[in-house]
N, C-alpha and C positions, 0 to 999 in steps of 0.2 A: 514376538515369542519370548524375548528375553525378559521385555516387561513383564509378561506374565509371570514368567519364574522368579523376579527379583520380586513381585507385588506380593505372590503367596509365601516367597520364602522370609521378607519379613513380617505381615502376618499372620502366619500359621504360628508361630512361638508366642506371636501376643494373644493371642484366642485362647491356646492350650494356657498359659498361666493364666490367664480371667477366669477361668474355667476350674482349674486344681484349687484355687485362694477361694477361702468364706469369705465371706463380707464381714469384715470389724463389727460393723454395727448393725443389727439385722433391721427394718426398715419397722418404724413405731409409729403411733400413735399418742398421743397425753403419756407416753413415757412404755407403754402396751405394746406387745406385739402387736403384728395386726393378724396373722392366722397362726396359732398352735393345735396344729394335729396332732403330735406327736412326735417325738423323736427314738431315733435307735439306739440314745443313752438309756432308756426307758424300760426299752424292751430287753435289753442287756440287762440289766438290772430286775427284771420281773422274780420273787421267789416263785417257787412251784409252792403246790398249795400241802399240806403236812398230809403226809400216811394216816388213814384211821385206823383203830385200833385192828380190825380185820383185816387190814392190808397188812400191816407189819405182824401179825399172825401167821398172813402165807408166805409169807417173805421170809419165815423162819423155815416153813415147810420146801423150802428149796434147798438147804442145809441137810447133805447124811442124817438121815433118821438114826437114833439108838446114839448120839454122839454128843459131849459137852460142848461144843459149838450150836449147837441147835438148843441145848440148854442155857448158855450162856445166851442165846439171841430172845428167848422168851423171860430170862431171869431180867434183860434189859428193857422190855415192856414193862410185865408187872415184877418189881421188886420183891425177892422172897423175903416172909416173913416167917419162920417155921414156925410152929407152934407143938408139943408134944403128944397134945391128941388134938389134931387137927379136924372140923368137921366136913363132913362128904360135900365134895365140892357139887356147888349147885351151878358155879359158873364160871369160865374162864379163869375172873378175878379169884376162884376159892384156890386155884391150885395152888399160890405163890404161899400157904398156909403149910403146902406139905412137907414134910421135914426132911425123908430120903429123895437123894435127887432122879434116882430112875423114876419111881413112883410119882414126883412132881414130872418131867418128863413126858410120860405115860397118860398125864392128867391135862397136860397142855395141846398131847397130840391129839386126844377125845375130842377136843373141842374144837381145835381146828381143824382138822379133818369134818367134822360137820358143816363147817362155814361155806356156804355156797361163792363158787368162783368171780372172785369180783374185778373190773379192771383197773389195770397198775396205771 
């Protein structure tokens, strides 16, 4: 009985360290891995894929309606460019033409408010 308790208690400590340590040098080929699946540096590293433009439209409409924050969230899409007679906006891209900010506002929420629910 005692052997057994002296065999596993030396090693159980050398199993559990073989076990926590990588390997130095992972086993090659002509200098190659030999299988790359993948690693979880990889996946850590993944970007997500960039908002389109209708996404970061609704994403404004989560912002207090009537509010400079929701104007500022749409002024950082499309960049205003006021113009003093600006002409009727025919599309999203016309509002940033508008010169008063409620009215650019107003012109931003027309159009996204029509955008059919897309997901995030």
């Amino acid at each position: 009985m005692r052997k057994i308790i002296l065999t596993l208690a030396i090693l159980y400590p050398a199993a559990a360290l073989a076990q926590a340590t990588e390997p130095a040098n992972p086993p090659t080929i002509g200098g190659k891995p030999l299988v790359v699946v993948g690693s979880k540096k990889s996946e850590a590293g993944k970007k997500e894929k960039p908002l389109s433009v209708a996404q970061k439209l609704q994403a404004c409409q989560d912002i207090d309606d009537a509010t400079k924050e929701r104007l500022n969230c749409y002024d950082a899409i499309y960049a205003p460019q006021p113009k003093p007679k600006a002409p009727a906006a025919k599309g999203v891209n016309d509002c940033r033409f508008v010169k008063e900010e409620d009215e650019r506002l107003t012109c931003y929420n027309g159009f996204a408010d029509k955008i059919p629910k897309l997901p995030r």
